[in-house]
GUTORVEX-88038 format. One record per atom (N, C-alpha, C): x, y, z; residue in one letter. Coordinates in steps of 0.2 Angstrom, whole numbers, plus 5000, padded with zeros to 4 digits. Atoms other than C-alpha are relative to their C-alpha. Layout:
<recs>
XYZa/...
</recs>
This chain:
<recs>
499949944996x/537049445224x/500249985007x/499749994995x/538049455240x/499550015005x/500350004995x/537049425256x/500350065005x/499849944993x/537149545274x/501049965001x/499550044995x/538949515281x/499950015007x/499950034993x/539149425297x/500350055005x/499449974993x/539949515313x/500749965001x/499550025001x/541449425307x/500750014996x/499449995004x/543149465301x/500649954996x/499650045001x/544549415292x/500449965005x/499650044996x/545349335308x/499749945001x/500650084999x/543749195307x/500649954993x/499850045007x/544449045297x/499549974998x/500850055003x/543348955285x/499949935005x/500050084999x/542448805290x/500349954998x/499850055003x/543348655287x/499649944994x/500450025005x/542548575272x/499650054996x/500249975003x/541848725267x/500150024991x/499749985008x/541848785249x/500650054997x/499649935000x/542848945254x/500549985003x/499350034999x/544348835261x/500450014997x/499450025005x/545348805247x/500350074997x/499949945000x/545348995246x/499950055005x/500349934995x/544949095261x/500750045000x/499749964998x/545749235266x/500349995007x/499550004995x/547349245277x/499850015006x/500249964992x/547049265296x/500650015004x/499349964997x/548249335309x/500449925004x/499750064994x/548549135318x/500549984991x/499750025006x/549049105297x/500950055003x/499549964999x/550449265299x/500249995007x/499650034997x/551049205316x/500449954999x/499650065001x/551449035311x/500650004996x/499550015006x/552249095295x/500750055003x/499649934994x/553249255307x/500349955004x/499750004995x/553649125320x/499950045007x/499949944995x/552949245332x/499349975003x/500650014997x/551449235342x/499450044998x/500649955001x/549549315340x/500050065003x/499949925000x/549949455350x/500650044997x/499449965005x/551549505342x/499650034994x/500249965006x/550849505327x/499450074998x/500449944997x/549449635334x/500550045002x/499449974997x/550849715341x/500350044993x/499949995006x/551549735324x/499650034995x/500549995004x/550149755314x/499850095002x/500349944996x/549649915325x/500850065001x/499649974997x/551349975327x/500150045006x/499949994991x/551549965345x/500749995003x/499450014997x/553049975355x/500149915003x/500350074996x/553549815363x/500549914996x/499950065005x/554349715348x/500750034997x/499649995007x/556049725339x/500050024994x/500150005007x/556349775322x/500149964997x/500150055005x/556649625316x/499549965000x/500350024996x/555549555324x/499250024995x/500449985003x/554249675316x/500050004991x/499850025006x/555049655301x/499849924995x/500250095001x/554749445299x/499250034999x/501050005003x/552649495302x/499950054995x/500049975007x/552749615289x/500049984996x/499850045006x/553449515276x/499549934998x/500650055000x/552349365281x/499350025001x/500849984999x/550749475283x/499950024989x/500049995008x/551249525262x/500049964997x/499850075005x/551749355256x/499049975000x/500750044999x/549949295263x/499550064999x/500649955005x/548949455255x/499750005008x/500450024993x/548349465276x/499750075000x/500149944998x/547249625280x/499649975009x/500650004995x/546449635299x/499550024997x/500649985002x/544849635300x/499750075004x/500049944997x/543949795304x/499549995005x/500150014996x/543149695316x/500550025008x/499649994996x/544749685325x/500250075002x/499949944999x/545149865321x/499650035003x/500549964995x/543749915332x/499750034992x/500349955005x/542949995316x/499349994997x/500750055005x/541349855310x/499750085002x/501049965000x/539649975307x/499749975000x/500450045000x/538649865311x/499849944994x/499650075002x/539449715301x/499850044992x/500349975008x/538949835283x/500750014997x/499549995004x/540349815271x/500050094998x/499849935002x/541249995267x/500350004992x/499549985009x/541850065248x/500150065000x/499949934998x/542850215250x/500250024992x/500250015005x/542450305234x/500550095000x/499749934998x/543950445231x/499850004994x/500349955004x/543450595217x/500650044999x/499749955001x/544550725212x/499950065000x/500349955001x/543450885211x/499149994998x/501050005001x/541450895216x/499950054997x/500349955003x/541551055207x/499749964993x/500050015004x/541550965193x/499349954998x/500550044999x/539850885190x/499949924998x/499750105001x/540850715182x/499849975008x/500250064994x/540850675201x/499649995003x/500650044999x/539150665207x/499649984995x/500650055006x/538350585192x/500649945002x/499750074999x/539750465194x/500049975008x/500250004992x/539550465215x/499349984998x/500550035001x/537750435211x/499949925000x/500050055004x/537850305201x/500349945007x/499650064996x/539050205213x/499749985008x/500350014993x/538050235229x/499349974999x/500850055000x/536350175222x/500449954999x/499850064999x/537250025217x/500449985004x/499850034992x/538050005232x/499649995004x/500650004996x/536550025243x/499749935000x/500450075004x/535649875232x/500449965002x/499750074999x/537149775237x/500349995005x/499850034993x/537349795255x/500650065002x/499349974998x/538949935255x/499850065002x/499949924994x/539150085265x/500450044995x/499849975004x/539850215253x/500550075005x/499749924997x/541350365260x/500250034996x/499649985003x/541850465250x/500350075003x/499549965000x/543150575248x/500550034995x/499750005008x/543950715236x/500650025001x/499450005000x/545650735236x/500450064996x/499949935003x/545650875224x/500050075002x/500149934998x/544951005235x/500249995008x/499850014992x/545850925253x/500650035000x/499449964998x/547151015260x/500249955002x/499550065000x/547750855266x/499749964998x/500050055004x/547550725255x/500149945003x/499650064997x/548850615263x/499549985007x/500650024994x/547750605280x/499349974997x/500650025002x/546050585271x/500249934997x/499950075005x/546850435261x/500149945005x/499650044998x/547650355274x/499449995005x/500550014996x/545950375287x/499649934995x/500450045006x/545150295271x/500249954998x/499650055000x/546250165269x/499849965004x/500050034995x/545950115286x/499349975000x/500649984996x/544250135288x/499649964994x/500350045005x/543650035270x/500249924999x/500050055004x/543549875263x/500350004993x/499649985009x/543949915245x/499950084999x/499849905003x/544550115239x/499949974991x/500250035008x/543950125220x/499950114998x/499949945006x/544350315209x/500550014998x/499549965006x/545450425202x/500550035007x/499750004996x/546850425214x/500850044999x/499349965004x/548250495202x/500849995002x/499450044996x/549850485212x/500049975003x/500150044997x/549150425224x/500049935000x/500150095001x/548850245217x/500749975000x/499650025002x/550850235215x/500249955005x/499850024993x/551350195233x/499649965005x/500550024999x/549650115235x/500249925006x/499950054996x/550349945240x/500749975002x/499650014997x/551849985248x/500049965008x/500150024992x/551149945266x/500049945002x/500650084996x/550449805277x/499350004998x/500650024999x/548949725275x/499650084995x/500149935005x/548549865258x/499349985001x/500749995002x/546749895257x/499949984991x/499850025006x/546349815241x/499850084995x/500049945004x/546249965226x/499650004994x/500049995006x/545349995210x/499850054998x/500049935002x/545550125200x/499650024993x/500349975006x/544450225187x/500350034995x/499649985005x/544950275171x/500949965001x/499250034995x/546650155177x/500149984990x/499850035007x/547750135161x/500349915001x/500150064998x/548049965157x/500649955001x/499550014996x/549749945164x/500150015009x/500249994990x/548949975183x/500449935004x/500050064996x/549449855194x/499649985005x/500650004995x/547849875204x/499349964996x/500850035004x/546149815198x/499950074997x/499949945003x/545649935185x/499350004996x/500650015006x/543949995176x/500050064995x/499949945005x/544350105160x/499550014994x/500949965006x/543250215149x/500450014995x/499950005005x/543650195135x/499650054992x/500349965007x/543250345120x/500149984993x/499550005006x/544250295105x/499449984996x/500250025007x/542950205095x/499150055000x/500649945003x/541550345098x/500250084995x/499749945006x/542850475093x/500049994993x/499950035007x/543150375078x/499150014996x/500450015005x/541250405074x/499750065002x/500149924999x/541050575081x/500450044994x/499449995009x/542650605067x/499950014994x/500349995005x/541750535055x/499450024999x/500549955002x/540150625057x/500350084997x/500049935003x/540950785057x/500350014992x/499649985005x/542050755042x/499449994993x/500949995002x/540150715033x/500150044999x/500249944999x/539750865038x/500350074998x/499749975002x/540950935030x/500850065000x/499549944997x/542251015044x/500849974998x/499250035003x/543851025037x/500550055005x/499549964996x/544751155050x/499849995007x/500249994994x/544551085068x/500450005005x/499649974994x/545251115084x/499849955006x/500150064997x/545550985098x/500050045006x/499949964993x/545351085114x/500249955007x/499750024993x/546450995129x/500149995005x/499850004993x/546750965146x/500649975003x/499350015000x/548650965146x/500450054998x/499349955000x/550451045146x/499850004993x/499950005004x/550751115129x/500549954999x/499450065004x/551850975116x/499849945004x/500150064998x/551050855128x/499249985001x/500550015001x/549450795122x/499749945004x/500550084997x/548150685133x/500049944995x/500350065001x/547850505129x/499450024994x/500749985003x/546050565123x/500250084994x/499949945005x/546650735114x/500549974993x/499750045003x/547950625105x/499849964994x/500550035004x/546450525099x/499950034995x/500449955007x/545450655091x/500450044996x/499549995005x/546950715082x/499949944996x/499950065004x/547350545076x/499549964995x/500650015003x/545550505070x/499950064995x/500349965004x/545250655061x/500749994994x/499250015005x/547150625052x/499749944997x/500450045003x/546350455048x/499550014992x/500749965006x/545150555036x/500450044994x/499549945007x/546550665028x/499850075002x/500249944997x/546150795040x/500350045006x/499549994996x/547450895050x/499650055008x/500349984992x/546650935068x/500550045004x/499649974995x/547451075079x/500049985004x/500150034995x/547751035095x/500350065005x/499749944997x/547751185108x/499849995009x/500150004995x/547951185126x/499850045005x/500249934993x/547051245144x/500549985005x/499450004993x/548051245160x/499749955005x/500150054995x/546551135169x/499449984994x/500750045002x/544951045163x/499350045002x/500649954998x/543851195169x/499650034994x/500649955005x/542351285160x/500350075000x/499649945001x/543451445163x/500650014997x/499649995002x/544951395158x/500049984991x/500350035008x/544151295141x/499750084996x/500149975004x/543251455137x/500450074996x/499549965003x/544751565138x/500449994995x/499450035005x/545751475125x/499450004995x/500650015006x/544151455115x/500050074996x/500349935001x/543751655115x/500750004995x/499449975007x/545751685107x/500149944993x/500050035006x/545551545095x/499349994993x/500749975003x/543751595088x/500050084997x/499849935005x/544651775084x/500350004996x/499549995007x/545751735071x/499549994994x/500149965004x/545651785055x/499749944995x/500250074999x/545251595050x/499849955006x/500250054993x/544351515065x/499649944996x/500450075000x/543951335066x/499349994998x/500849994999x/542351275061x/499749925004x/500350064994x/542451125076x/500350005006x/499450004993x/543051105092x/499849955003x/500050064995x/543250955100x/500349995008x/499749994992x/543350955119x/500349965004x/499850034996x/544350865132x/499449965005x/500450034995x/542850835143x/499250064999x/500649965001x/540950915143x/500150065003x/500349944997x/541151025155x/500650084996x/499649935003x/542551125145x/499550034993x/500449985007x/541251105129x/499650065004x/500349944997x/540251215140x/500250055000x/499949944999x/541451325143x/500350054991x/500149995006x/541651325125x/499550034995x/500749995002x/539751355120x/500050075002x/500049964997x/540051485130x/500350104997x/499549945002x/541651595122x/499550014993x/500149975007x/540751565104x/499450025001x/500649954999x/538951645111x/500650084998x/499749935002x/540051805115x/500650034996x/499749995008x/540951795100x/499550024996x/500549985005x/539151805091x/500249964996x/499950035004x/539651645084x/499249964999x/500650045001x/538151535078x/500149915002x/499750074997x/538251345086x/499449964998x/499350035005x/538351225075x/500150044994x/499749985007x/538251345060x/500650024997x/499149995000x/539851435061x/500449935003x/499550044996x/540651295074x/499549955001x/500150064997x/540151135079x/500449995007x/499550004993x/540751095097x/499649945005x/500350074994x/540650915107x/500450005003x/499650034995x/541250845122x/499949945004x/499850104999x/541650675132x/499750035007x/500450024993x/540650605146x/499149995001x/500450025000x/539050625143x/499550035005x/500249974993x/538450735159x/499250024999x/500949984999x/536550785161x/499950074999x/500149945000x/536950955162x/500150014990x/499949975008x/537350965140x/499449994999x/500649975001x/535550945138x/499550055002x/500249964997x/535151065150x/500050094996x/499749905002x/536051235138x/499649984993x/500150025009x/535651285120x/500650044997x/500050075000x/536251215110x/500249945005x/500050044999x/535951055117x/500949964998x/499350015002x/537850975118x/500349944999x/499850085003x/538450815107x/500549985005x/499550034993x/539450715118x/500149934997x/499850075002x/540350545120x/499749985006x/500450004993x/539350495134x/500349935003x/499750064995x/540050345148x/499249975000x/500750004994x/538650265157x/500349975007x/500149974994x/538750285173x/499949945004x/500250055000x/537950145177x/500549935000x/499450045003x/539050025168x/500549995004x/499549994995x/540350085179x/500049975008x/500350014993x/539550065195x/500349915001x/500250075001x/538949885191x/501149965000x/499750014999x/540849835187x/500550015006x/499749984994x/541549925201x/499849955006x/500550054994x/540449835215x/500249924998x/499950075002x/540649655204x/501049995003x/499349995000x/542549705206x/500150005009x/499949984992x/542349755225x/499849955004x/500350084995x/541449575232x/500749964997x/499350075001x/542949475222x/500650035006x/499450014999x/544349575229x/499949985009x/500050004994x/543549575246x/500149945004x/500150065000x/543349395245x/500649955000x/499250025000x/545149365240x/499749954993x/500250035005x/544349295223x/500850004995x/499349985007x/546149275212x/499950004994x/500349995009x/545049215196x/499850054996x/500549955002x/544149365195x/500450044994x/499649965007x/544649485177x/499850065006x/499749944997x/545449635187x/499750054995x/500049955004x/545249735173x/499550014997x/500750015004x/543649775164x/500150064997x/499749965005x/543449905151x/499050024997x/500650005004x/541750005146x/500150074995x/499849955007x/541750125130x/499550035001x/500449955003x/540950265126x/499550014995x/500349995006x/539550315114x/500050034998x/500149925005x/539250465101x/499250005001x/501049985000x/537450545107x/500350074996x/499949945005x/537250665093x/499650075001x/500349965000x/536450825098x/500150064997x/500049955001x/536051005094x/500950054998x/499449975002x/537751075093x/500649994997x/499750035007x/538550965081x/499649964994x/
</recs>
């Protein structure tokens, strides 16, 4: 476990002999020597202060990226009282994915010493500020970032990144949740069960199926079983139930619905109530994640459940390496999903 950190920044070099030598982290006397410039130049530089030519600024830039160099937030005037920061961006707190998974990451942060900001990007009117305060103001940034993460490490001295749910072409550090092999036994429960007409309810453009919707297609065709696949406009409980309500009136209505995320199953539980459908007997209906609230309705609602947890734990093991400038550390980590089988399949 990670000890308190020191009142000490990236600009301290390691001790001579130490163990941390043969890897420490860049300091700004390293980006002068390699610029040719001197230590307040590259302050100068770094800050974007007047005072210095472009090319000038241009040489510390280059050698502040070659040498992976961040100031420290000592120097930026920023320490909280020497407590490591992890700026933890979300996309929508409406959606109760974010605080189970917020939770999750700030108890485990707490245990290990880090100060926790979060920030959701979904519901900011400006984004680009919130990212860029956040940027400055952490040690490591770790969510769901979306476009954001493209132009991630265009900058100086990039705040290191890792990304959730990150596919495995990221160029950041990356911890992905993996469904595919609980679908596969969610699939095969229901086809058990008997469901031969089901419906994959989505969170995507029409003709362009999610990663995750793609799956539970693919897995039920596995069986010799042709799955629909019909789409909302968002991953909301509102917009899940309105597509559920016109695909539960036909004259043949499905007898499964498999959802995009829990909270659409919801809003699916929902349409077949005031249909007067019977859940699971006429339909069966699960969804992914795993949230607290599907035990809370009736039917109680089958899920692929994450843990939460899991996430955390990697995330934080992921966020002492990069802080540390660890190069061996596995970037990439990967935790899968389960099938918990409850009342409404």
């Amino acid at each position: 476990m990670a000890g308190p950190s020191q009142l000490t920044g990236a600009d301290d070099p390691a001790p001579a002999g130490s163990s941390a030598a043969g890897r420490r982290r860049a300091t700004i006397l390293d980006v002068a020597a390699a610029a040719g410039v001197s230590r307040q130049t590259v302050t100068r530089a770094m800050n974007d202060m007047s005072g210095i030519s472009a090319e000038t600024k241009r040489r510390v830039m280059e050698a502040a990226r070659e040498l992976s160099y961040r100031p420290s937030r000592f120097g930026r005037g920023l320490v909280t009282g020497g407590a490591r920061q992890l700026g933890l961006v979300v996309n929508d707190l409406r959606n109760p994915y974010s605080p189970e998974l917020a939770a999750a990451v700030v108890r485990l942060a707490a245990d290990e010493g880090w100060n926790v900001m979060l920030v959701d990007i979904g519901l900011a009117s400006d984004a680009d500020r919130l990212l860029a305060s956040l940027r400055e103001q952490a040690d490591v940034v770790v969510g769901y970032l979306g476009e954001w993460s493209a132009g991630w490490g265009s900058g100086l001295a990039t705040t290191p990144l890792i990304q959730l749910d990150a596919g495995e072409t990221t160029e950041h550090a990356g911890v992905r949740l993996d469904p595919v092999a609980a679908i596969g036994d969610l699939v095969a429960h229901l086809v058990a069960m008997g469901v031969r007409c089901p419906v994959v309810l989505d969170a995507s453009a029409p003709r362009e199926p999610s990663a995750r919707g793609a799956a539970m297609a693919a897995a039920f065709r596995e069986h010799g079983v042709e799955a629909e696949v019909v789409h909302a406009a968002s991953s909301s409980a509102e917009h899940a139930s309105a597509v559920t309500a016109q695909v539960v009136r036909r004259a043949a209505p499905p007898d499964a619905l498999l959802a995009f995320n829990d909270l659409m199953a919801l809003g699916a539980l929902s349409a077949c109530r005031h249909a007067g459908l019977d859940v699971p007997r006429d339909i069966r209906v699960a969804g992914v994640d795993g949230l607290t609230i599907g035990t809370l309705v009736a039917p109680t609602l089958t899920t692929l459940a994450v843990d939460f947890d899991e996430v955390a734990r990697h995330t934080l093991e992921l966020a002492v390496a990069l802080r540390d400038g660890d190069a061996d550390v596995d970037r990439f980590r990967v935790v899968p999903h389960r099938l918990v089988l409850r009342e409404s399949a």
